[in-house]
PAZAPA-4460 file (N, C-alpha, C; in steps of 0.05 Angstrom, whole numbers, plus 32768, in hexadecimal, padded with zeros to 4 digits):
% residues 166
    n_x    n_y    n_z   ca_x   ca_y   ca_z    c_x    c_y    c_z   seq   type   mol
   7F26   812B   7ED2   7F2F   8110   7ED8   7F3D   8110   7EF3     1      X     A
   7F36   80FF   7F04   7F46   80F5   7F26   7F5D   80EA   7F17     2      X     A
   7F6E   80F6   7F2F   7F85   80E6   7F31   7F80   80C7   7F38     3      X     A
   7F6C   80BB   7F3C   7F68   80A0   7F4C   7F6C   8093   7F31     4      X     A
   7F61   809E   7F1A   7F62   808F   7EF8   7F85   8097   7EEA     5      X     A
   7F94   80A5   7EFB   7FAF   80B0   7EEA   7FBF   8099   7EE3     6      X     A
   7FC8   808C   7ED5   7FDB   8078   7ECF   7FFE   807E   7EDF     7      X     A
   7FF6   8096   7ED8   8018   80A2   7EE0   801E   809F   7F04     8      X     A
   7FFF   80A0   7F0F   8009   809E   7F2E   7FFD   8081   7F3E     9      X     A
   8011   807D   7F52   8007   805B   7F5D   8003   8068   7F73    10      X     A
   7FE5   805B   7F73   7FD0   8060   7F88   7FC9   804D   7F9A    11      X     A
   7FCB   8050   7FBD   7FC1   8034   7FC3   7F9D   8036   7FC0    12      X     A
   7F91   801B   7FB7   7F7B   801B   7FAA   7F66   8022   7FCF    13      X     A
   7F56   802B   7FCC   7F40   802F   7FE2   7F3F   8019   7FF9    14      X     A
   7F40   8001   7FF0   7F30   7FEE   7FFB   7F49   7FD8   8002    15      X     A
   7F5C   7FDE   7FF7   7F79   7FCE   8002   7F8A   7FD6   8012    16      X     A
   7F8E   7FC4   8029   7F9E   7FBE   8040   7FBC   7FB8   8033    17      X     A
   7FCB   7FC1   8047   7FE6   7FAB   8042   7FEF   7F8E   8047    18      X     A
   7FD8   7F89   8059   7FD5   7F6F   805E   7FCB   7F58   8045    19      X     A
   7FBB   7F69   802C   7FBA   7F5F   8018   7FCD   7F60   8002    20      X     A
   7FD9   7F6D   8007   7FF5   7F72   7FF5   800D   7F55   7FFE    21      X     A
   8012   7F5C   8020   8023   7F4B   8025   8011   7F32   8023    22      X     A
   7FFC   7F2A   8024   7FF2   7F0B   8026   7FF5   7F06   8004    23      X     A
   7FF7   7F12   7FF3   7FF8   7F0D   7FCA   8015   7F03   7FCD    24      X     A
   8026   7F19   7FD2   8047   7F16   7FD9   8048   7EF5   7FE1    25      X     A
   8040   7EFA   7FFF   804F   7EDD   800B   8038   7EBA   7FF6    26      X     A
   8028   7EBF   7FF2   801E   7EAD   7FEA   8028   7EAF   7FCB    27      X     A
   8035   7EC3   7FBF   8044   7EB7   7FA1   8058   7EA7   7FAA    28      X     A
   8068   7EB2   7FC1   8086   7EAB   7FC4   8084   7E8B   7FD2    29      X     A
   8064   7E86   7FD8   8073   7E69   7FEC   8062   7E56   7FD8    30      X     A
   8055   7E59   7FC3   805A   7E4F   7FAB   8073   7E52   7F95    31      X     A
   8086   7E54   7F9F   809E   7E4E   7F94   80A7   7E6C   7F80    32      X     A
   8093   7E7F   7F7C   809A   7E9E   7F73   807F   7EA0   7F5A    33      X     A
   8079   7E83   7F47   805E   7E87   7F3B   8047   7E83   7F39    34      X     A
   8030   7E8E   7F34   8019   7E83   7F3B   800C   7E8B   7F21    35      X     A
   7FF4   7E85   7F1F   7FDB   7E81   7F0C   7FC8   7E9C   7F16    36      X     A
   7FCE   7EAF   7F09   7FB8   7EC2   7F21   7F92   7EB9   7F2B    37      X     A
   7F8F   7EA6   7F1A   7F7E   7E98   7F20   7F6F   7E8E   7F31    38      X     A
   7F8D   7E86   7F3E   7F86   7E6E   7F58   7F8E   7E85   7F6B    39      X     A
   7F99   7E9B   7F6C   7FA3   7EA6   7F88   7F90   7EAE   7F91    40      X     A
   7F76   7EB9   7F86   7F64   7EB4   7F9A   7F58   7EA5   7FB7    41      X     A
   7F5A   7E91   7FA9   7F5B   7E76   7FB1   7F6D   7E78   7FCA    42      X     A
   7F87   7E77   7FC5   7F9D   7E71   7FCD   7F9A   7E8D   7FF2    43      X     A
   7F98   7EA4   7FE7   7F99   7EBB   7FF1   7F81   7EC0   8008    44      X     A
   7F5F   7EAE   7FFD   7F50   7EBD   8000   7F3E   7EDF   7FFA    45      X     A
   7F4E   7EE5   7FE7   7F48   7F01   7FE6   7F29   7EFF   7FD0    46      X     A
   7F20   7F09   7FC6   7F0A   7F12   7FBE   7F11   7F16   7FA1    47      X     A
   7EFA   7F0E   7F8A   7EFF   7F13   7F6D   7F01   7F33   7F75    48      X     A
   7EF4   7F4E   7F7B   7EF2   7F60   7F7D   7F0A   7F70   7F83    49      X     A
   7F10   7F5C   7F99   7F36   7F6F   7FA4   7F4B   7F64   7F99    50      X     A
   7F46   7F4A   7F8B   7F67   7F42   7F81   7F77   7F52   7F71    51      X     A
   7F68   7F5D   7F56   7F75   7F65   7F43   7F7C   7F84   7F4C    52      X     A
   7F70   7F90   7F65   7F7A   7FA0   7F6E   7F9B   7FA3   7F7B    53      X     A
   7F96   7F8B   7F94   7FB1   7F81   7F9B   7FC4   7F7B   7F8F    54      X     A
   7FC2   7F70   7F76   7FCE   7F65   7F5E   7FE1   7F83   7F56    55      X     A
   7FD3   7F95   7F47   7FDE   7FAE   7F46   7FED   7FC0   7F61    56      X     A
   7FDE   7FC6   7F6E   7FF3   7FD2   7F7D   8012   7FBC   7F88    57      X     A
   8011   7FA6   7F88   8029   7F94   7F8F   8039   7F91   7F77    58      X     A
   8033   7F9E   7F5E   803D   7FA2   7F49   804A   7FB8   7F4B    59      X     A
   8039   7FCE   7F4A   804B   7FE5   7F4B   805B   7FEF   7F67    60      X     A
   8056   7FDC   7F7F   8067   7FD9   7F87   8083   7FC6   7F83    61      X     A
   8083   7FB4   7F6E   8099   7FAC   7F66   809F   7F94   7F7E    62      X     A
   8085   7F8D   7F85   8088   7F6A   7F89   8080   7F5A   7F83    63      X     A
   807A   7F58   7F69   806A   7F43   7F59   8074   7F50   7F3D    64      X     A
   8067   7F3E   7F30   8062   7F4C   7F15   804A   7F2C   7EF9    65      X     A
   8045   7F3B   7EEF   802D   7F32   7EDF   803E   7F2A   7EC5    66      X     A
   803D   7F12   7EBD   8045   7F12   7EA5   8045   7EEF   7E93    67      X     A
   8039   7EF5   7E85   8032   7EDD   7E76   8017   7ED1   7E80    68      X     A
   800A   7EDD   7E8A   7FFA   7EC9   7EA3   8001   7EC5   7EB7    69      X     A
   8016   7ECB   7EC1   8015   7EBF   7ECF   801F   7ECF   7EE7    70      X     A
   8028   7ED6   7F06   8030   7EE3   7F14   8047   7ED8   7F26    71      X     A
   805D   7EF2   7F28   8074   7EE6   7F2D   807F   7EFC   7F44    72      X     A
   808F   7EF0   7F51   8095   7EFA   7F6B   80B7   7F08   7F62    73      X     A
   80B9   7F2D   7F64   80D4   7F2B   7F5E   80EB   7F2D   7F71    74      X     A
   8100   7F35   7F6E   810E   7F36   7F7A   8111   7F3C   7F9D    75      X     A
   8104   7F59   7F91   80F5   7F6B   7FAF   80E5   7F60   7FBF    76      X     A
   80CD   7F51   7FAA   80BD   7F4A   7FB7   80C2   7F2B   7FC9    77      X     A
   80DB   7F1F   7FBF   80E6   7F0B   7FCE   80EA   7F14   7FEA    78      X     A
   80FF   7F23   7FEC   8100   7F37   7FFF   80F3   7F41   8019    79      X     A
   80D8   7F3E   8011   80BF   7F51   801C   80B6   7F31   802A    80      X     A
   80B8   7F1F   8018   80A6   7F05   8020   80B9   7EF6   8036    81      X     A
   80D9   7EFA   802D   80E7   7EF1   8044   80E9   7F00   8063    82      X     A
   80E3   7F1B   805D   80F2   7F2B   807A   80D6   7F28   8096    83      X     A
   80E2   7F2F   80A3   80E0   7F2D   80B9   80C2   7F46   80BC    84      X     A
   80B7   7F45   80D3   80A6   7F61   80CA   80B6   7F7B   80D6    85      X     A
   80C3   7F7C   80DE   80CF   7F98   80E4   80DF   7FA4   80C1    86      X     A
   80EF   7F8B   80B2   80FB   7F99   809D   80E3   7F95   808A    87      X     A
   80CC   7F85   808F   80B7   7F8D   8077   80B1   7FA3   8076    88      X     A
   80A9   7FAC   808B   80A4   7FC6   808D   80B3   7FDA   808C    89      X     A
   80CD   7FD5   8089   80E0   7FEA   807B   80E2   7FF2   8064    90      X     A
   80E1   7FD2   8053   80E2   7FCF   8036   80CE   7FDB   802E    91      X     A
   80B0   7FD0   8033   80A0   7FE1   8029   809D   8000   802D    92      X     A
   809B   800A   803B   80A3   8023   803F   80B1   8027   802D    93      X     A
   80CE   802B   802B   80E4   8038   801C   80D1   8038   7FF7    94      X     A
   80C3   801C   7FF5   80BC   8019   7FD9   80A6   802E   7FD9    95      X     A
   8088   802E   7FE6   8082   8047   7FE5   808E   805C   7FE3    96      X     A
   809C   806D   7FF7   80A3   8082   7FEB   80AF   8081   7FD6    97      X     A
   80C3   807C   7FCE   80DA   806B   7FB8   80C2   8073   7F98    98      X     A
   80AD   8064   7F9C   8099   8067   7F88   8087   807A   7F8D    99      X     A
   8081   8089   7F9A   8079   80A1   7FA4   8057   8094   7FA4   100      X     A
   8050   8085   7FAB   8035   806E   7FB2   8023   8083   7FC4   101      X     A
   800B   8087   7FB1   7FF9   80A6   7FBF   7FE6   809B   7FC6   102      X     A
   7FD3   80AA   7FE0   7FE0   80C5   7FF3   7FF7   80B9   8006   103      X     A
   8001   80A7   8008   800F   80A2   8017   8028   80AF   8017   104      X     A
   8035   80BA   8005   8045   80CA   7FF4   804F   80E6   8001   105      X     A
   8034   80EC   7FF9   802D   8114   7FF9   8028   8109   801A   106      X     A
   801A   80FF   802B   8019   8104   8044   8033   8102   8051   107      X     A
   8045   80F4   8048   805C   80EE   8055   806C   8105   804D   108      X     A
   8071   810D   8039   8080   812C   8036   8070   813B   8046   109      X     A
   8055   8143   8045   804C   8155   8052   8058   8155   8071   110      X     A
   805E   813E   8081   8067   813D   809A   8079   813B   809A   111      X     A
   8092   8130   808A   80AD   8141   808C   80AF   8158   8091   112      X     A
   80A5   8164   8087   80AA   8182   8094   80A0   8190   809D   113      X     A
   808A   8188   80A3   8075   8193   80BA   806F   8181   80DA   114      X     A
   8078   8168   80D3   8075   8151   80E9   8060   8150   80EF   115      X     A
   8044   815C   80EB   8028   8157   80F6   8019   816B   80E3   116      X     A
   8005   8156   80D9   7FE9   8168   80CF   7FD3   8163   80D7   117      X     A
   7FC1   8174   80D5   7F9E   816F   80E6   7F9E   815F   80DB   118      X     A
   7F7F   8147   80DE   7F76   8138   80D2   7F66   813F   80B6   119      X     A
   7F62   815D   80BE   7F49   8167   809C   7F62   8170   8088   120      X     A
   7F83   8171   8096   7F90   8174   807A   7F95   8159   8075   121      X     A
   7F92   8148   8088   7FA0   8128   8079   7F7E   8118   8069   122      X     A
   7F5F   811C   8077   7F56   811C   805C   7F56   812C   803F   123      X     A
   7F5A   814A   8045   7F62   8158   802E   7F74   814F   801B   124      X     A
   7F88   8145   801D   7FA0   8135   8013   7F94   8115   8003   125      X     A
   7F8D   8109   8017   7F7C   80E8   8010   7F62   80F7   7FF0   126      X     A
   7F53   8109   7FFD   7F39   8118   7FE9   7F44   811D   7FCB   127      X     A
   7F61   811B   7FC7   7F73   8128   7FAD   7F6E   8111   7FA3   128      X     A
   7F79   80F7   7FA6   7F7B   80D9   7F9B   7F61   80CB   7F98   129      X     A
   7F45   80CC   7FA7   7F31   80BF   7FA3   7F15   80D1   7F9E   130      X     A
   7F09   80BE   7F8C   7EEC   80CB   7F83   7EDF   80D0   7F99   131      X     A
   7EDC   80BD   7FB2   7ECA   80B9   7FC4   7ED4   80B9   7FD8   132      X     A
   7ED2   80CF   7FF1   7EE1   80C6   800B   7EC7   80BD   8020   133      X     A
   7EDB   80AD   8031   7EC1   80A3   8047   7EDB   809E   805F   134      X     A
   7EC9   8091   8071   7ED7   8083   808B   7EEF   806B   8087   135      X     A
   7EE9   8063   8072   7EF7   8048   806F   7F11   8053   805D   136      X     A
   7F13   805D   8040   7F2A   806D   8042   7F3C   8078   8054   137      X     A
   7F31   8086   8064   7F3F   8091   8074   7F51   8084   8088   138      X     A
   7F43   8068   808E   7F4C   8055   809F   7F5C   8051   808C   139      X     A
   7F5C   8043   8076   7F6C   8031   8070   7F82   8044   8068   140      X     A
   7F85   8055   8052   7F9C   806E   805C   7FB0   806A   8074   141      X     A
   7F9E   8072   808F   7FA9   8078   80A8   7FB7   8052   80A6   142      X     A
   7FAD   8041   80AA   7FB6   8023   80A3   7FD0   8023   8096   143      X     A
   7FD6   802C   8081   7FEC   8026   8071   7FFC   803C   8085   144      X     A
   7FFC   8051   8086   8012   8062   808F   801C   8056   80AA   145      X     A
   8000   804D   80BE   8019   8041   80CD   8020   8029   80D7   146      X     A
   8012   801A   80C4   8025   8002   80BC   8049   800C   80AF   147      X     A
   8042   8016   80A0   805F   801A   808F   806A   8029   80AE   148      X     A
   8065   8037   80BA   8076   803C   80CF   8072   8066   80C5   149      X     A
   8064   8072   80BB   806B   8084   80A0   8059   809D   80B4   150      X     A
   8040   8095   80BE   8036   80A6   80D1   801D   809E   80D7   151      X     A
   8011   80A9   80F7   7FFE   8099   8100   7FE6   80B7   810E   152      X     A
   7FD3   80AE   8119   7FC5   80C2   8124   7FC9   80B8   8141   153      X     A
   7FC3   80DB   8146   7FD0   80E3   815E   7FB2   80D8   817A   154      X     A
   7FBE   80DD   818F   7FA7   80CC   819E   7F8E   80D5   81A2   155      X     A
   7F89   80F3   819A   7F77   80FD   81A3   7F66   80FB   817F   156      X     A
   7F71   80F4   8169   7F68   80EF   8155   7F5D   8106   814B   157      X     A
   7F6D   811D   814A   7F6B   813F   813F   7F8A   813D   812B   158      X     A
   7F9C   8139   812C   7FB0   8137   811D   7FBA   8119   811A   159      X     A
   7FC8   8120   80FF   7FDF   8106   80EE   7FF9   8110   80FC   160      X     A
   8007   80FF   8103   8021   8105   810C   8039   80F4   8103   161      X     A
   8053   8100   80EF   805D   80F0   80ED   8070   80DB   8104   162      X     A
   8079   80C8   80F0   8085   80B5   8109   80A2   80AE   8100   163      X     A
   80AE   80B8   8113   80CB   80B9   8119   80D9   80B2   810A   164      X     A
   80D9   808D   8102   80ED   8086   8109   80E5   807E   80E4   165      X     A
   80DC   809B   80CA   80DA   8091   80B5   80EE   809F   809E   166      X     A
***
């Protein structure tokens, strides 16, 4: 069995951006914190295919939550929907690691203490969490890390290098 099926670990799903995370976030919160998960499609634009994805990971990230039917914006995720983008990107961050949210996780320890890995150990790493690697994983991976600020590739695109200021 993949870890991509483990219940015990939160995975960001293949095919999700953070840009879909924060657009679920801000579109619960400027409907007043509830919605119909129904209509956020709608509301969001996202796709029958990627919502219930988004849906989960903004869960176990602990800015939303599912209940009754219906979807609710919590505390944190107030938070996330009010700040600014420099402290979104703090908050989220801290909540990944915080929840140890894979590979994003294990790559970021790995560069704590190493500060730079090739690129074939940072797909080696991504290869642990998914059935199927390709180009677009990889991007979106590299996407979340440095968005969150967490680590980015280097210019010549042979190494991951962490980034400073995480």
């Amino acid at each position: 069995m993949s870890k991509e099926s483990s219940k015990d670990l939160h995975i960001i799903p293949r095919d999700i951006l953070p840009d879909h995370v924060i657009g679920l976030v801000e579109a619960v919160y400027s409907l007043g914190g509830s919605v119909d998960p129904m209509y956020v499609g709608d509301i969001t634009g996202e796709s029958i295919e990627i919502l219930p994805k988004v849906v989960d990971i903004a869960e176990a990230l602990n800015l939303i939550k599912y209940e009754n039917g219906y979807l609710y914006i919590t505390e944190f995720g107030k938070k996330v929907a009010e700040a600014d983008v420099k402290r979104l990107r703090k908050l989220l961050r801290e909540v990944v690691i915080l929840n140890k949210v894979e590979p994003l996780y294990e790559i970021y320890i790995d560069l704590k203490k190493r500060k730079k890995i090739s690129k074939e150990e940072f797909i080696s790493i991504v290869e642990k969490y998914y059935k199927r690697i390709d180009e677009d994983i990889i991007r979106n991976i590299l996407v979340w890390g440095t968005y969150l600020q967490l680590f980015k590739m280097n210019e010549d695109d042979t190494e991951i290098i962490l980034i400073q200021n995480s």
